[in-house]
N, C-alpha and C positions, 0 to 999 in steps of 0.2 A: 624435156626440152621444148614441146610445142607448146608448155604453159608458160614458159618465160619466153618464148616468141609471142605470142597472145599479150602479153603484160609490156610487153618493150615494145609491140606495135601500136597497143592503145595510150602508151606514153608519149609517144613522138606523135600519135595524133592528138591528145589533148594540147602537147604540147604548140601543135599548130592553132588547134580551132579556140582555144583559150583566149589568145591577145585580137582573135577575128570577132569573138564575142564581145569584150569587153570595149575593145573600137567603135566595132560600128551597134552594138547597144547598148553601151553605158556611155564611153565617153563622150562619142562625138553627138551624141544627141543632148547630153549638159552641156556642151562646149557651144554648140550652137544655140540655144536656151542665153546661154548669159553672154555669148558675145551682139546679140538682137538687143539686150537690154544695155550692155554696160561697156563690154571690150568694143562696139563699134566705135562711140562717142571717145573713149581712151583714144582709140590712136585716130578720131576726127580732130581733136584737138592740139595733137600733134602735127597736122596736118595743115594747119590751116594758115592761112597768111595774112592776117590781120586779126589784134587782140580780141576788136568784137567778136570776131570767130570763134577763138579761144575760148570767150569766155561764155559765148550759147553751151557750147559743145560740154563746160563745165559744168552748168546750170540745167542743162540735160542732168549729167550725171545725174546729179545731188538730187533733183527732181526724182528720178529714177530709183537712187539709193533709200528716200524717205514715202516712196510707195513701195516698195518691196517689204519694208521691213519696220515702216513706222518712224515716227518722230522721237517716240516715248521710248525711254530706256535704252539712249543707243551706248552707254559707259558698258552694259552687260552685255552687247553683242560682239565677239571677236571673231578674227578670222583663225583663229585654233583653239581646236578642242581642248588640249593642254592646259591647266590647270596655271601651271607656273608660266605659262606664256600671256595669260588673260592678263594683260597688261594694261593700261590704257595707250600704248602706241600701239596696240594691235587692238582695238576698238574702232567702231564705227563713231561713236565720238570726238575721237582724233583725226578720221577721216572726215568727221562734219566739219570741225575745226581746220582745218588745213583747207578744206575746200573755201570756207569762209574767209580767208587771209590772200589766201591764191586771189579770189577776187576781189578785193581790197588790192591788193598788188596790181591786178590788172587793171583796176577804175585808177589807179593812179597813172598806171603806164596812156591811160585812152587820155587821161587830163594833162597829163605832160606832154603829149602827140600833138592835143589841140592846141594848147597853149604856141607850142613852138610855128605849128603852121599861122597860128593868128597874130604872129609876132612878137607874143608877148615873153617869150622866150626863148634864150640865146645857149646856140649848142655850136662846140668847136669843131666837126664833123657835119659834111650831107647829110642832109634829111633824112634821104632814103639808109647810108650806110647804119646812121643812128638807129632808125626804124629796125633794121635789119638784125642790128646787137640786142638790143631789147628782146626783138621777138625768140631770138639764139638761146641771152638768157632764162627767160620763161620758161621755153621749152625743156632746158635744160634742166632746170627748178622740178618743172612736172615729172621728171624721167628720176631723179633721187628718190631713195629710199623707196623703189621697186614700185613706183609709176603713180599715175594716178590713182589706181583702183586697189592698192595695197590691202585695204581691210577690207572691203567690199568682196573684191574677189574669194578668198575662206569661209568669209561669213555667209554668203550664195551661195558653193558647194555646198557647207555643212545644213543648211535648214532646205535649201530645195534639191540639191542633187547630192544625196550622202552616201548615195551607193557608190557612184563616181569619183567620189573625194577617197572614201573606206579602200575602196576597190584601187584606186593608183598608187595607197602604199601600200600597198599587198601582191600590186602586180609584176613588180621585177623581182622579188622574193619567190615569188611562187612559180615563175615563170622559168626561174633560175632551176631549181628542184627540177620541176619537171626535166629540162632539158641535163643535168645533170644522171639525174637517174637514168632517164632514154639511152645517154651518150656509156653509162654506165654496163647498163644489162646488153646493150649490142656490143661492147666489147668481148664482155663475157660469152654471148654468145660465139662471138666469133674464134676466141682463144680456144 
């Protein structure tokens, strides 16, 4: 009996220092790593109230995205390991591509802004509410198909933080066990 009291107590304590380990020395030190580089500017540009803004904070990105990881070769970079997921919408290519057309979109939206303020075009709506839907839809645009950073983000785990990326699907699996078995042997015990 005092060996499965030994085993059921060292369960329930892995079971605790387990998700204490992986927190605060795997993840949140990736998490903090890529949101300095990439999740700040995501939701700066979400934020921001005027398209130039929008569009710095885009241009950060891409900036950011083609020093981390290079210009060359971005069709073979994904955001999943997966084999049958290396796609080209789960590529850094489609996320150069999309970044590219976003600002395309948005030098139309600063040309159609100025135009109207300079008279030379005529909108059925205030200025401002106008200003206001544009900037709504934009945002809106940027937040589909899981954000700005959709391939960026995977593709960052897996080449600089891949214990963190490995380690969070493995973590409620394992975590689950552990607390299964714990919740198991102290029954027994107690029966």
């Amino acid at each position: 009996m005092k060996t499965l009291t030994k085993i059921t107590l060292t369960l329930w304590i892995l079971t605790a220092i387990f998700p204490i380990v992986y927190y605060f020395g795997i993840q949140f030190p990736a998490d903090a790593a890529y949101n300095r580089i990439f999740r700040a500017h995501v939701v700066m540009a979400y934020d921001q109230a005027s398209f130039e803004g929008i569009k710095e904070q885009v241009l950060i990105l891409w900036r950011n995205m083609n020093e981390t990881f290079g210009t060359e070769d971005l069709e073979h970079i994904y955001n999943t390991p997966w084999y049958w997921e290396q796609t080209y919408d789960n590529s850094l290519k489609a996320q150069e591509d999309y970044f590219r057309k976003l600002i395309d979109r948005i030098d139309k939206q600063i040309y159609e802004a100025n135009q109207t303020l300079s008279g030379n075009r005529t909108i059925l709506m205030p200025y401002n509410q106008w200003y206001q839907q544009a900037l709504d839809s934009l945002r809106e645009e940027m937040r589909r198909e899981g954000g700005l950073d959709w391939a960026i983000r995977g593709a960052w785990y897996l080449k600089h933080a891949p214990l963190a990326y490995w380690t969070n699907l493995i973590f409620i699996p394992v975590e689950t066990v552990l607390i299964l078995a714990a919740t198991a042997l102290s029954i027994r015990m107690i029966s």
